[in-house]
C-alpha positions in Angstrom: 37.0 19.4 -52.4 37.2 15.6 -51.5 38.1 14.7 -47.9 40.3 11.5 -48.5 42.5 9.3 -45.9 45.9 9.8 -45.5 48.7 8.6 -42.7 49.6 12.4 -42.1 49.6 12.5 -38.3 47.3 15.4 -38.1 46.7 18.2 -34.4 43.8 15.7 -33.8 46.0 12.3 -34.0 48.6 14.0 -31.7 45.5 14.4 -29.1 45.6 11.7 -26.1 43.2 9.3 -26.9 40.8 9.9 -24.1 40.6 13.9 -25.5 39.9 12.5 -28.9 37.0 10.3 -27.4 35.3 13.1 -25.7 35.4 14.9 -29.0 34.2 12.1 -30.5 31.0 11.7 -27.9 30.3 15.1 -28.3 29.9 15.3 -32.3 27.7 12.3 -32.4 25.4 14.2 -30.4 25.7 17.3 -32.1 26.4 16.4 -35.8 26.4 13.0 -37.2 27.5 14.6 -40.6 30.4 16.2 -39.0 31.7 12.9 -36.9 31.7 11.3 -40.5 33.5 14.0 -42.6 35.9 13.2 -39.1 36.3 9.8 -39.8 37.6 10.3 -43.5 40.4 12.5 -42.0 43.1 9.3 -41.5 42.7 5.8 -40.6 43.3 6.4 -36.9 40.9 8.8 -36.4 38.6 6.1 -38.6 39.0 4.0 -35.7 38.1 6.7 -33.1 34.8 7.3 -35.1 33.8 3.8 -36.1 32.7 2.6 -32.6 30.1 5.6 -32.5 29.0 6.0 -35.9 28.1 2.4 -35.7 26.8 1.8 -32.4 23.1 1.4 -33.2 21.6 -0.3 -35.9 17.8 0.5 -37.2 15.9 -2.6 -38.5 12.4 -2.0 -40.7 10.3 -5.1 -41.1 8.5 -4.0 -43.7 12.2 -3.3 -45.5 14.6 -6.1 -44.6 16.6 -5.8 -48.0 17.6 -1.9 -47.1 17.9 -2.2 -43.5 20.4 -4.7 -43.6 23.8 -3.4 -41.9 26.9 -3.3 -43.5 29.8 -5.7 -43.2 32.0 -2.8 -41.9 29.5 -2.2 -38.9 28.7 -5.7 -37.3 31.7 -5.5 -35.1 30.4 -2.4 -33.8 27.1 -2.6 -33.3 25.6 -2.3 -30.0 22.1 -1.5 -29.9 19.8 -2.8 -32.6 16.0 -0.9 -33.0 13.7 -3.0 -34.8 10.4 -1.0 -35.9 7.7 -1.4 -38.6 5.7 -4.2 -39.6 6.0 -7.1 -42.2 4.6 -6.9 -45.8 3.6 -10.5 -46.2 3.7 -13.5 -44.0 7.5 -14.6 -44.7 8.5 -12.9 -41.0 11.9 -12.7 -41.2 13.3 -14.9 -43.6 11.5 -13.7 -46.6 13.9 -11.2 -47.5 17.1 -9.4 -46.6 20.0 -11.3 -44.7 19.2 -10.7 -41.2 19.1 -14.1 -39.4 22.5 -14.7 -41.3 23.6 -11.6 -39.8 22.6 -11.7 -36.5 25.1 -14.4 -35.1 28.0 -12.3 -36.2 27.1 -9.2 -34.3 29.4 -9.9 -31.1 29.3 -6.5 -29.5 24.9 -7.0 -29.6 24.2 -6.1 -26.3 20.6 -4.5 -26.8 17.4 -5.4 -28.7 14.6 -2.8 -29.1 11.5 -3.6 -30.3 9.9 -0.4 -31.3 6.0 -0.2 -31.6 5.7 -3.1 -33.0 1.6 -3.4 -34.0 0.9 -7.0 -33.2 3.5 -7.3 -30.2 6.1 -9.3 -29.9 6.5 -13.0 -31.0 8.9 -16.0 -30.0 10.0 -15.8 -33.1 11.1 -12.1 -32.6 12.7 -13.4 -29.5 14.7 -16.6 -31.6 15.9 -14.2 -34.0 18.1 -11.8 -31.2 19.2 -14.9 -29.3 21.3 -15.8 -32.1 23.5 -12.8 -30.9 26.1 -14.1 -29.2 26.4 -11.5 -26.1 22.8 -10.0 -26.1 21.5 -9.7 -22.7 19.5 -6.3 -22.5 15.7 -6.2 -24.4 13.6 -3.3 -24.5 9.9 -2.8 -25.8 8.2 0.0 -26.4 4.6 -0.1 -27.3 1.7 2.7 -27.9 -0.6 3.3 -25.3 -3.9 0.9 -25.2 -2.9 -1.7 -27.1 -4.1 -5.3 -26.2 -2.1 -7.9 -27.2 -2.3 -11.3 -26.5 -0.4 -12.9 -24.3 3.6 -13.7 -25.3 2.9 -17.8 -26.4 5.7 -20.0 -26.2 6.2 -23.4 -27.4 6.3 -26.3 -25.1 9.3 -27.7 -26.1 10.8 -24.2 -25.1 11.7 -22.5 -21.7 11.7 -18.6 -20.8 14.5 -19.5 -18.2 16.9 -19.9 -20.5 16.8 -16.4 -22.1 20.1 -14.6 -21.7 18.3 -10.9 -20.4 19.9 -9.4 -17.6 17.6 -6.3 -18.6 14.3 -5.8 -19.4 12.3 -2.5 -20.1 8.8 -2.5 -20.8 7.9 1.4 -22.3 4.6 2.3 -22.6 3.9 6.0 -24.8 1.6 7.0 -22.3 4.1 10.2 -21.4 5.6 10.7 -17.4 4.8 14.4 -17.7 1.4 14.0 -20.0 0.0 17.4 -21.2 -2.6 18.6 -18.8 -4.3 20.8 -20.9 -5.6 18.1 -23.0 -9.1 17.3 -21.6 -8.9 13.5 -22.1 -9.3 10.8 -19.3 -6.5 8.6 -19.3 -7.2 5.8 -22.0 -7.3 2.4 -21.7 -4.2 -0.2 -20.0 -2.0 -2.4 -21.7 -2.3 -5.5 -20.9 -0.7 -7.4 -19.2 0.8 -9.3 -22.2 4.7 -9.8 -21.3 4.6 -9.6 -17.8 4.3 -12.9 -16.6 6.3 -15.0 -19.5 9.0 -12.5 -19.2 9.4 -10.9 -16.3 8.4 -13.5 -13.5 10.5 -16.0 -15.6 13.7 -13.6 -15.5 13.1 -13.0 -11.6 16.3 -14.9 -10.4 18.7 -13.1 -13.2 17.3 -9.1 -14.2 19.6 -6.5 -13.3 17.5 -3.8 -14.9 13.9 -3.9 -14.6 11.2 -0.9 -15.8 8.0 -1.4 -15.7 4.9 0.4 -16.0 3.0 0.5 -12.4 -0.4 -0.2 -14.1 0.4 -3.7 -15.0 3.2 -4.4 -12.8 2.3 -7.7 -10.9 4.0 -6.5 -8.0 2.2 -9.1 -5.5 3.9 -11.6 -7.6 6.9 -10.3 -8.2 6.8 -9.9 -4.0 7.0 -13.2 -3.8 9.8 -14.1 -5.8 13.5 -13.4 -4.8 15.2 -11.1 -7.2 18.8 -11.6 -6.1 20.7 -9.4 -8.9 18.1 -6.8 -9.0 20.1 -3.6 -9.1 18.0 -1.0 -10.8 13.9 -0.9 -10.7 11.6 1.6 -12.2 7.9 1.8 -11.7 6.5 4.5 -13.8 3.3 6.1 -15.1 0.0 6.7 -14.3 -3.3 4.9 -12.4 -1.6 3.3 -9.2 -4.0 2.3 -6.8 -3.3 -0.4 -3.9 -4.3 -0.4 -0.3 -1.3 -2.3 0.1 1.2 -0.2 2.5 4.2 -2.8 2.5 4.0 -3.6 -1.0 7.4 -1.4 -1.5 8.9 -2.7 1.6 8.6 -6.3 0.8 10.2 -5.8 -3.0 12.6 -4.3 -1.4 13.4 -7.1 1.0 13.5 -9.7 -2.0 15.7 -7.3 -4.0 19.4 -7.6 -1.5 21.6 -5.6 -4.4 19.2 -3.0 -5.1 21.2 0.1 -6.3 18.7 2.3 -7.8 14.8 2.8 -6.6 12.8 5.2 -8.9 9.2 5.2 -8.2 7.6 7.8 -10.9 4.2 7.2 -10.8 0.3 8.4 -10.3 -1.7 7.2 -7.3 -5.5 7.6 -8.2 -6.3 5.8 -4.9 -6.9 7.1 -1.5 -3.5 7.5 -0.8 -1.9 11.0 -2.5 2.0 9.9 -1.4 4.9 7.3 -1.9 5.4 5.2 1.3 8.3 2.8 1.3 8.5 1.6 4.9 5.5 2.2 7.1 6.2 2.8 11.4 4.8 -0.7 12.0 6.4 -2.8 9.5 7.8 -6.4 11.4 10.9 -6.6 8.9 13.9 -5.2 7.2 14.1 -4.2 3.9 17.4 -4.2 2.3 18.4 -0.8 1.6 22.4 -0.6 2.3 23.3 -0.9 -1.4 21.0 2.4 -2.6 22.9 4.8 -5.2 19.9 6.7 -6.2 16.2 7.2 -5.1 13.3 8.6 -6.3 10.4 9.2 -4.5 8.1 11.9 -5.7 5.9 13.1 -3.0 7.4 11.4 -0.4 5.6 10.6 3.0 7.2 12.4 6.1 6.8 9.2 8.4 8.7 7.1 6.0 11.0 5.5 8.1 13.1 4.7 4.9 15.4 7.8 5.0 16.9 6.8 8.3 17.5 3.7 6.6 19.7 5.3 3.6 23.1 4.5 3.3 25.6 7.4 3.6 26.9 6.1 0.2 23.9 7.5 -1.4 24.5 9.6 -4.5 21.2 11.1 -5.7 18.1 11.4 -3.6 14.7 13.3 -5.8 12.2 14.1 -3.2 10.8 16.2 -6.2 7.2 16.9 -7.7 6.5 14.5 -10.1 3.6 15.8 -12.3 4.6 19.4 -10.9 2.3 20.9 -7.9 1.1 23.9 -10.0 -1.3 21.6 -11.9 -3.3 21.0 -9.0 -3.2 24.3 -7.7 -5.0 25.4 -10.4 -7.7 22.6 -10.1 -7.3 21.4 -13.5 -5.5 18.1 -13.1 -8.2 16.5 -10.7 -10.9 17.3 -13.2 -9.2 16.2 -16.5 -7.2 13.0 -15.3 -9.0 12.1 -12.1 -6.0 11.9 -9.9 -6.8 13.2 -6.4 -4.7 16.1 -5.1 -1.6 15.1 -3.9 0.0 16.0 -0.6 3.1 18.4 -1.0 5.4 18.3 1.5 6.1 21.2 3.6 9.3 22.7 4.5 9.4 21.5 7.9 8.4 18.2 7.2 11.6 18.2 5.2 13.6 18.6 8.0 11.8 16.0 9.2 13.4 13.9 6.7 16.6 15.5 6.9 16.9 14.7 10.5 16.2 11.1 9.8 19.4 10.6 8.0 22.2 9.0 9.2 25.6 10.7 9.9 26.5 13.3 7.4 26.2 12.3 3.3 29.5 13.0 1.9 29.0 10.8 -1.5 25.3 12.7 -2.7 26.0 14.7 -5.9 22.3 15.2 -6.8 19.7 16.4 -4.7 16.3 17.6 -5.7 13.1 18.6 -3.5 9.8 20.0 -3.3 7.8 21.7 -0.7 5.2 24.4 0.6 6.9 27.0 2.4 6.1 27.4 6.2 8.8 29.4 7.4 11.1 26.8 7.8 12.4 26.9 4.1 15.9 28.7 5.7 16.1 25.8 8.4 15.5 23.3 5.4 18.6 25.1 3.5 20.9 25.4 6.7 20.0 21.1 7.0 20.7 21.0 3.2 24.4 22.3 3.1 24.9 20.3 6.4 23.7 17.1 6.1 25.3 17.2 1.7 28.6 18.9 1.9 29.4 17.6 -1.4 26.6 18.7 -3.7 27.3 19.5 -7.5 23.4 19.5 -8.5 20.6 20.8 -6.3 17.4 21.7 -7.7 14.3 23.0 -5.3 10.8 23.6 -6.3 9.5 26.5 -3.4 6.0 26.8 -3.5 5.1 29.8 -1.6 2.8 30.0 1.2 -0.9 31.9 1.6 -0.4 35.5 1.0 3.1 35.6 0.2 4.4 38.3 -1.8 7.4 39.1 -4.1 9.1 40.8 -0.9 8.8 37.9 1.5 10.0 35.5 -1.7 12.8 37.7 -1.9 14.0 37.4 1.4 13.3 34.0 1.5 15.7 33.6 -1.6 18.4 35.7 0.2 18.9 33.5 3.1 18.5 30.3 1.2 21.4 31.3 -1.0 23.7 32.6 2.6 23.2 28.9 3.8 24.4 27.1 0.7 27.0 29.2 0.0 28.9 26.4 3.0 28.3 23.9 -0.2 31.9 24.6 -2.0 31.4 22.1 -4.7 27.5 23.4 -5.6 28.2 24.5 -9.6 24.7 23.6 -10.9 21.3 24.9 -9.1 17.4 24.4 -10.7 14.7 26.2 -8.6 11.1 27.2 -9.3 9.9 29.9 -6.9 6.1 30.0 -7.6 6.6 33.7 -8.8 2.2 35.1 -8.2 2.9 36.7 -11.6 3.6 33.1 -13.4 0.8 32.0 -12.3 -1.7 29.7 -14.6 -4.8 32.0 -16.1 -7.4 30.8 -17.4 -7.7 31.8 -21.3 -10.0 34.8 -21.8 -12.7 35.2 -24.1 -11.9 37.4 -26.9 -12.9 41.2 -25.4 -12.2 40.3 -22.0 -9.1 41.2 -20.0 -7.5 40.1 -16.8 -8.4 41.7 -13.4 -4.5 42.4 -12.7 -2.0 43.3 -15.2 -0.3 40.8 -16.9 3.8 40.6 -16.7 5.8 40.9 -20.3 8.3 38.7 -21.3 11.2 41.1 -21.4 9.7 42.0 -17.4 9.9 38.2 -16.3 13.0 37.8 -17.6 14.6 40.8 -16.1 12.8 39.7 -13.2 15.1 36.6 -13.0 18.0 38.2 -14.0 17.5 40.1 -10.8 17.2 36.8 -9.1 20.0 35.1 -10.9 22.2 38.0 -9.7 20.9 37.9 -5.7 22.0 34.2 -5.9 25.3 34.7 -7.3 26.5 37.1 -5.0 25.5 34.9 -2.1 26.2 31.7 -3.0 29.6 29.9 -3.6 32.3 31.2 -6.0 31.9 27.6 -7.9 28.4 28.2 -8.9 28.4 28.4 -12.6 24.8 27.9 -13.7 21.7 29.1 -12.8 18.0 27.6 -14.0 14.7 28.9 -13.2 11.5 27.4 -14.3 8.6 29.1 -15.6 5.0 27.4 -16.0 2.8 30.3 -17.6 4.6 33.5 -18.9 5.8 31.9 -21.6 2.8 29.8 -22.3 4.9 26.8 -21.9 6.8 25.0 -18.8 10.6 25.8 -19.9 13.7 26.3 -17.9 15.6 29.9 -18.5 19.2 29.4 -17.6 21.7 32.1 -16.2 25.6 31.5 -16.7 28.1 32.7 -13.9 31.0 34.0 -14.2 33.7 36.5 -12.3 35.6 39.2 -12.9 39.1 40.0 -12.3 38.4 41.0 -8.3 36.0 38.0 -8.2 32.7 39.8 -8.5 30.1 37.4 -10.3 28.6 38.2 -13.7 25.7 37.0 -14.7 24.4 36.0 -18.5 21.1 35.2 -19.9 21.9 31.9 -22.1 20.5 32.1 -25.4 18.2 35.1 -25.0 16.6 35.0 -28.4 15.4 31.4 -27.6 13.4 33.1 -24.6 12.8 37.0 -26.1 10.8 37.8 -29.0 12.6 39.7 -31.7 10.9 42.2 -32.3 8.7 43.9 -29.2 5.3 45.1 -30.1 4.9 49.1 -29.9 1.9 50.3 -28.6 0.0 53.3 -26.6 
C-alpha cells in the first residue's frame, strides 16, 4: 500500500508542536526509514520532518554529479561532509553543480572535511565561503599524515574567514585499544595550525585541537577574547611548562568549557591548571564544564570554580586498570599515572567555594584509603543537585569483596541526601574482573575463574544494595566491567517501585550481556 499526502488532520497533527519535535529527534536517530515513511503522512508533518531529514548533506569528490543535493534540501541544510578524493585535476568545477549550489545554502552553518588524502586546500576553503552563514569548519584527518603546510595566496588574508569554530580531529582514538602492541605512530603535522588557528585567535568560539601539535606557547600569547569552549585531546603531551594552562586561561576571559583529555609521556603523570606559586589570575568565573582527568590535589584551580559550574570530570582518562596490569607502560610508553586517592578528593572538595547548586554532572576517580565514605558524605553536600554521578573505586591492597561491600553500603546511605540523583555509573574494581593474562592452550588459572551468569548476578546483587539505600528518584544503575566479558562494557540495571515503594530492580537487555545457550558440563 502507497503512503500518500493528504490534509486529514491526523492524532500526530493534533500533537503540540514541541511533542511532535521530540518524536521527530528521536526517529532520526533510531530509523531514518521510518522519519521518511513519517513525512509522507500530510504536508504538516512534511514540514516537521524536512528540517531533520535534510540537515546534513554528504559531498564525494570523486562523485560530484550524484552527490549533488536536491533543490528541496538547500534550505535545510546544516552540516555539509565533504569526503573522497578527485578523479582528475578539474577540483571542483569539473563536474556536478556544487559551486552553483553552495551560495544558496543559507542555513550552511558547518563544513566537514572528512579524510581528505592530500589535505585541505584554499580552494577547498573558497568553495564553503560562498555560503552565506557558514562559520563552524571541521577536519578530520587519519593518523600520521604529513601534509604540507595550508598555502595561501598573497593577495588573500586568513583574517577574513567567517569561522567562529574550528575542530581539528585526528583518528588516533581517545580511548586507543591497549592490547594492540604498537608504539604510538608518527604526528601530524603541524599543517593548519598556524594559518588557521593563530589567524582565528581574536574571533574562535570553539576550538579542539590535538595536544601533540597544539602551539600552545603561541597561542599563550595571543588574546582569545571569545574563546568559550577548548579541547586538548590525545596522546604524547610532554612540557616542563607548569603555567602553560594557567596563562591560556588568562588570555581566554569567556571561557565556558575546559576539557583537557590527553596523555602526558613526560615526567609529569597529572593535569595541573594553577600551580601554588603562580603571580596571576586566570580567568575562570565563566566555567560550565571541566575536565581534568587525573587531576593534581594541589591545584589551586578548584577553589577558583564558580558555583555556577555544571559538570566537573575528575575521571580516569585511559582507565587506571590498564596500568595496573603493567601493560600500558610497555606498549605505549606512557609512564604510570598518579590516581588520586579518596582523601585527596576531599582535598579538592574542600577547596570549593560555598555549596554548588547548578552541577548536574559529576564524575571521579580514586584509590580507596578509607576515606571513600567521607568523599561521598562531601559529595552529596557540597552537589545537592546531582542528576549524573559516575565513580570509578579502585580498591585498596588486600581488599576483599566484604570490605567492597561495605564500602558500597555507606556510599549509597550518604547519597541517598542527593534527591534529584536518577542516573549513577560506578566501577568497583571487583578482584574477580580483573585483567588475566591469556593462557597457553593446556594451562589453567591458579584461582577459579567467575562465569558470566555469576558476574552478573553478582551485580544484580549490587544494583539491589544500592537501590534500597539510595534515593527514591534513582532510576538507572551502570556498572562497568573490564575483563569478564572480554571487553570494557557498561551493564545497566533499571529501577523501579512497587505499590508500597519498595525498589525493583531489572537487568536491561540481558541477552546483550548473557549467552543463550549455557555450556553443560561435569
Amino acid at each position: 500500500m502507497n503512503t500518500v499526502l493528504c490534509d486529514c488532520p491526523s492524532t500526530l497533527e493534533k500533537m503540540n508542536d514541541d511533542v511532535l519535535l521530540l518524536i521527530v529527534s528521536f526517529l532520526s536517530t533510531a530509523s531514518r526509514w521510518d522519519l521518511r515513511r513519517m513525512s509522507l503522512v500530510s504536508k504538516h508533518l512534511r514540514s516537521v520532518c524536512l528540517p531533520i531529514l535534510f540537515e546534513k548533506a554528504r559531498i564525494h569528490r570523486g562523485r560530484l554529479l550524484d552527490s549533488d543535493p536536491p533543490p528541496a534540501s538547500w534550505p535545510y541544510i546544516r552540516t555539509m561532509e565533504i569526503s573522497g578524493s578527485f578523479k582528475f585535476d578539474f577540483q571542483y568545477d569539473g563536474a556536478g553543480h556544487l559551486p552553483d549550489i553552495i551560495p544558496h545554502l543559507v542555513a550552511l552553518r558547518k563544513v566537514q572535511f572528512s579524510y581528505i588524502a592530500g589535505g585541505i586546500y584554499w580552494y577547498d576553503l573558497q568553495l564553503i565561503l560562498a555560503a552565506p552563514n557558514v562559520c563552524a569548519l571541521e577536519i578530520q584527518d587519519f593518523a600520521g599524515l604529513q601534509h604540507e603546510d595550508l598555502s595561501i595566496p598573497e593577495d588573500q588574508s586568513l583574517v577574513s574567514l567567517p569561522f567562529t569554530e574550528f575542530i581539528y580531529t585526528i583518528d588516533d582514538p581517545p580511548a586507543p585499544d591497549w592490547n594492540l602492541f604498537d608504539p604510538p605512530g608518527p604526528r601530524n603535522r603541524w599543517c593548519y595550525m598556524n594559518p588557521i588557528v593563530l589567524s582565528l585567535h581574536e574571533k574562535l568560539e570553539v576550538l579542539h585541537l590535538p595536544i601533540a601539535i597544539a602551539p600552545l606557547q603561541d597561542m599563550a600569547a595571543m588574546n582569545w577574547p571569545y574563546l568559550r569552549e577548548l579541547k586538548l585531546y590525545s596522546g604524547e603531551y610532554i612540557s616542563d611548562d607548569r603555567t602553560i594552562f594557567a596563562r591560556l586561561c588568562v588570555r581566554m576571559p569567556r571561557l565556558r568549557v575546559l576539557d583537557l583529555q590527553f596523555l602526558h609521556i613526560g615526567p609529569s603523570t597529572q593535569t595541573l591548571i594553577w600551580p601554588s606559586d603562580l603571580t596571576f589570575t586566570p580567568s575562570l568565573e565563566h566555567l560550565e564544564r571541566v575536565y581534568i582527568p587525573y587531576p593534581d590535589s594541589s591545584d589551586l584551580l578548584y577553589a577558583h570554580l564558580p558555583s555556577t559550574l555544571q559538570s566537573l570530570r575528575l575521571v580516569d582518562r585511559p582507565r587506571y586498570y590498564h596500568f595496573k596490569d603493567g601493560r600500558l607502560p610497555i606498549v605505549n610508553h606512557y609512564p604510570r599515572p598518579t590516581l588520586v586517592t579518596a582523601a585527596a578528593l576531599v582535598c579538592i572538595l574542600n577547596r570549593l567555594q560555598g555549596t554548588f547548586t547548578s552541577l548536574k554532572q559529576l564524575e571521579l576517580a580514586f584509590q580507596a584509603d578509607g576515606r571513600d565514605i567521607d568523599l561521598s558524605y562531601h559529595i552529596a553536600a557540597t552537589f545537592p543537585n546531582l542528576h549524573v554521578l559516575q565513580l570509578h573505586r579502585y580498591r585498596s591492597e588486600g581488599e576483599t569483596e566484604a570490605d567492597i561491600e561495605r564500602s558500597v553500603k555507606s556510599i549509597a546511605q550518604n547519597l541517598s541526601t542527593i534527591p534529584t540523583l536518577y542516573h549513577l555509573r560506578i566501577y568497583l574494581n571487583f578482584p574477580d574482573d580483573d585483567y588475566r593474562y591469556p593462557l597457553i592452550i593446556g594451562q589453567q588459572y591458579d584461582t577459579p575463574v567467575i562465569t558470566q551468569q555469576e558476574f552478573v548476578d553478582l551485580l544484580g546483587h549490587y544494583a539491589a544494595i544500592i537501590s534500597q539505600r539510595c534515593g527514591s528518584v534513582l532510576q538507572v544503575i551502570d556498572f562497568l566491567t573490564t575483563w569478564v566479558f572480554g571487553a570494557h562494557v557498561w551493564i545497566r540495571w533499571y529501577i523501579s517501585r512497587d505499590d508500597i515503594g519498595q525498589p525493583i530492580v531489572k537487568l536491561h537487555d540481558p541477552s546483550f550481556y548473557l549467552p543463550r545457550y549455557r555450556d553443560v558440563g561435569p
